[in-house]
C-alpha positions as CSV (number, residue, x, y, z in Angstrom):
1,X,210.1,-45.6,13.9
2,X,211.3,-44.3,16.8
3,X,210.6,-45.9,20.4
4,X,209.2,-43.1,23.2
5,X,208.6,-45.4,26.4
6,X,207.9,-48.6,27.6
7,X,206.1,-49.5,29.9
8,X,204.8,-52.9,31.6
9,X,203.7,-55.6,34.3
10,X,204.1,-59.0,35.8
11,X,206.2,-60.3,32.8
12,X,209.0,-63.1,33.4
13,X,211.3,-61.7,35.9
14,X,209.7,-58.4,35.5
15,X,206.8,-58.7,38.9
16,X,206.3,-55.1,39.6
17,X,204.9,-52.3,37.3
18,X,208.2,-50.8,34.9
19,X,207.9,-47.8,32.6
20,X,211.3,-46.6,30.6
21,X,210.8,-43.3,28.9
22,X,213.7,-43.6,26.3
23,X,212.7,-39.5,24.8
24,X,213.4,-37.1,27.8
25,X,215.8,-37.4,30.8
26,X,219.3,-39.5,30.8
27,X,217.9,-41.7,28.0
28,X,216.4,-39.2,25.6
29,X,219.9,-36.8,25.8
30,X,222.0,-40.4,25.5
31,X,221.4,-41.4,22.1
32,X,223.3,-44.5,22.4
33,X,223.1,-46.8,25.3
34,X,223.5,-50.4,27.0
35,X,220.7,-52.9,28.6
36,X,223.2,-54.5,31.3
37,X,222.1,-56.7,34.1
38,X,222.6,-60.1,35.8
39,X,221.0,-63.1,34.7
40,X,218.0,-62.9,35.1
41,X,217.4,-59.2,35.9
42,X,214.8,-58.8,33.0
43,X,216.9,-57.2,30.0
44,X,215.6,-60.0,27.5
45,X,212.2,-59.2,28.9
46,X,212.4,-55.7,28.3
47,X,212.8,-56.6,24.5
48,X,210.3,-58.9,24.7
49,X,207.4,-56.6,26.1
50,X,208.1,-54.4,23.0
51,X,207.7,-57.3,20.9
52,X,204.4,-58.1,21.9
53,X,203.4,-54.6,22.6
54,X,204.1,-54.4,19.3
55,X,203.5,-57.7,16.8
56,X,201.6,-59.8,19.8
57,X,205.4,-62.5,18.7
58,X,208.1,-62.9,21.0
59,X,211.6,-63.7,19.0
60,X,212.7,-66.4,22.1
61,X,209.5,-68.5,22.0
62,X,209.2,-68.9,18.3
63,X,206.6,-71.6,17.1
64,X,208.3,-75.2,16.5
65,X,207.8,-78.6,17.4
66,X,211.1,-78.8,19.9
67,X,208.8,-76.4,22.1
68,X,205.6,-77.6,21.8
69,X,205.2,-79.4,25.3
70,X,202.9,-77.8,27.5
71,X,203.0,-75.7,30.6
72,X,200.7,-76.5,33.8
73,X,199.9,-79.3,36.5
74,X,199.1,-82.3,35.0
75,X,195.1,-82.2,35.8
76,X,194.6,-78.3,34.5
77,X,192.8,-77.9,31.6
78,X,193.8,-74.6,30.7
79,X,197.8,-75.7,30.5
80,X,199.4,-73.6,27.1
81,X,202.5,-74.3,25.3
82,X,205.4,-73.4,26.1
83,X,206.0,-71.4,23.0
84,X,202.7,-69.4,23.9
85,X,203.4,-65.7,24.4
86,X,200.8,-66.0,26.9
87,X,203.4,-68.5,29.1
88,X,205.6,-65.0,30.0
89,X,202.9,-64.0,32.7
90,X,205.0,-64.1,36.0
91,X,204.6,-67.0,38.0
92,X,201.3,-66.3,40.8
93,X,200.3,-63.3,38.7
94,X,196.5,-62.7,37.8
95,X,197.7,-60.2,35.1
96,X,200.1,-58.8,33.0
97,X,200.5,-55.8,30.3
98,X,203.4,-54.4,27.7
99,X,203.1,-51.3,26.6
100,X,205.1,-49.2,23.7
101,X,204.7,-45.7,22.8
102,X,206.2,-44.7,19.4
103,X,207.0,-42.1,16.3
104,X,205.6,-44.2,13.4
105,X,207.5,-43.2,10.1
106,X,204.9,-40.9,9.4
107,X,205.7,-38.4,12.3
108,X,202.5,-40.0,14.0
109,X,202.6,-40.8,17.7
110,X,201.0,-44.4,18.6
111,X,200.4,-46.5,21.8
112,X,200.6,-50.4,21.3
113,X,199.2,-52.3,24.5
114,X,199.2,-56.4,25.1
115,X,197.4,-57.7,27.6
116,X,196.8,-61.3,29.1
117,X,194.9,-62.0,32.6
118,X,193.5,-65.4,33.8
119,X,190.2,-65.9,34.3
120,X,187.9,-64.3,37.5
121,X,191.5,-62.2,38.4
122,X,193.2,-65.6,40.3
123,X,196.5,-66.2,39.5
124,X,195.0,-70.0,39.4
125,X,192.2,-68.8,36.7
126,X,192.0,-70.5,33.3
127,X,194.7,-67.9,31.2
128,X,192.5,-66.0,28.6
129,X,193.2,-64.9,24.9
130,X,195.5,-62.2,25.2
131,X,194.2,-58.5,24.2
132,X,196.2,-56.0,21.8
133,X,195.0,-52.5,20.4
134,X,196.7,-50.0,18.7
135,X,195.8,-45.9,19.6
136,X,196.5,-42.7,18.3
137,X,198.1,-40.5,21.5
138,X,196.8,-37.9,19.3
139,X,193.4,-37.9,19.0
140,X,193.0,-41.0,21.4
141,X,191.5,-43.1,18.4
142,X,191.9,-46.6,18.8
143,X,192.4,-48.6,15.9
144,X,189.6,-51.0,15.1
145,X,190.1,-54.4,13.6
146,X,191.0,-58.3,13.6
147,X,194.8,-59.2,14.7
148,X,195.5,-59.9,11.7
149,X,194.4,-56.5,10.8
150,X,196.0,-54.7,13.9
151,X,199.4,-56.4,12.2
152,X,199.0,-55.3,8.9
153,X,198.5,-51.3,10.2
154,X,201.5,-52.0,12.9
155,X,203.7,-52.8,9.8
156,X,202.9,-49.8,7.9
157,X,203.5,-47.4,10.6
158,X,206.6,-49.1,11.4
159,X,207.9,-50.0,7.8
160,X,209.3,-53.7,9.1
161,X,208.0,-57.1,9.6
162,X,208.0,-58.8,12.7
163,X,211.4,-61.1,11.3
164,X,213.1,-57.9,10.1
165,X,212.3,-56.1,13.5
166,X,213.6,-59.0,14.9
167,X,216.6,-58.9,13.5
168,X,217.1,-55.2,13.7
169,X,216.2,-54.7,17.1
């Protein structure tokens, strides 16, 4: 599996629309090359919209009972956990995307999308299930199916787990 671009919105720190293309340019002749930044510039983030671009998990917020408390005011009925992927919409943002483009190991070229919004576009709507497809940049085919599907095919194409991306990436 190699990585082509990245691309995403209004994610943590991240507030603006990003795209990285890691195949042409500085980073496609580099090979080898660093994420640096202050704290809280976004470099966790960046690996954390490929994550859910990719397996819909997010290594940082992983499921346990230490994080289970939830996020909101204390009257909203739509608060989440705080281990919900969903939580790493930015702050006063309606909307938010990650977006990966890759080489599966078959020589295939894919797009992985994640999506959340809140409800009626306000940043004060109830947050929605998020949304993830998977689409052939080919033939612009998008891969039809349950999540637990969409996981499945992701692993295939990519050959690793979510834990073993994890701790490979």
């Amino acid at each position: 599996m190699k990585i082509l671009a990245l691309r995403g919105e209004n994610l943590a720190s991240l507030q603006h629309k990003f795209e990285i293309d890691f195949a042409h340019g500085r980073l496609g002749e580099a090979g080898l090359f660093a994420i640096t930044g202050k704290t809280g510039a976004g470099k966790s983030t960046l690996l954390d919209a490929i994550c859910l671009a990719l397996f819909d998990r997010i290594p940082r917020l992983q499921s346990n009972k230490k994080n289970d408390a939830e996020i909101g005011r204390d009257d909203d009925t739509s608060r989440i956990k705080a281990n919900d992927v969903r939580s790493i919409l930015s702050r006063g943002k309606a909307e938010g995307f990650a977006e990966v483009d890759f080489v599966a190991n078959d020589g295939s070229h894919w797009r992985a999308h994640w999506h959340v919004r809140r409800a009626r576009g306000r940043a004060e709507g109830r947050i929605q299930a998020s949304e993830q497809w998977l689409e052939s940049i080919e033939t612009g085919q998008r891969f039809a199916g349950k999540k637990q599907e969409l996981q499945i095919e992701m692993e295939r194409l990519i050959g690793l787990s979510f834990e073993q991306f994890r701790r490979a990436v």
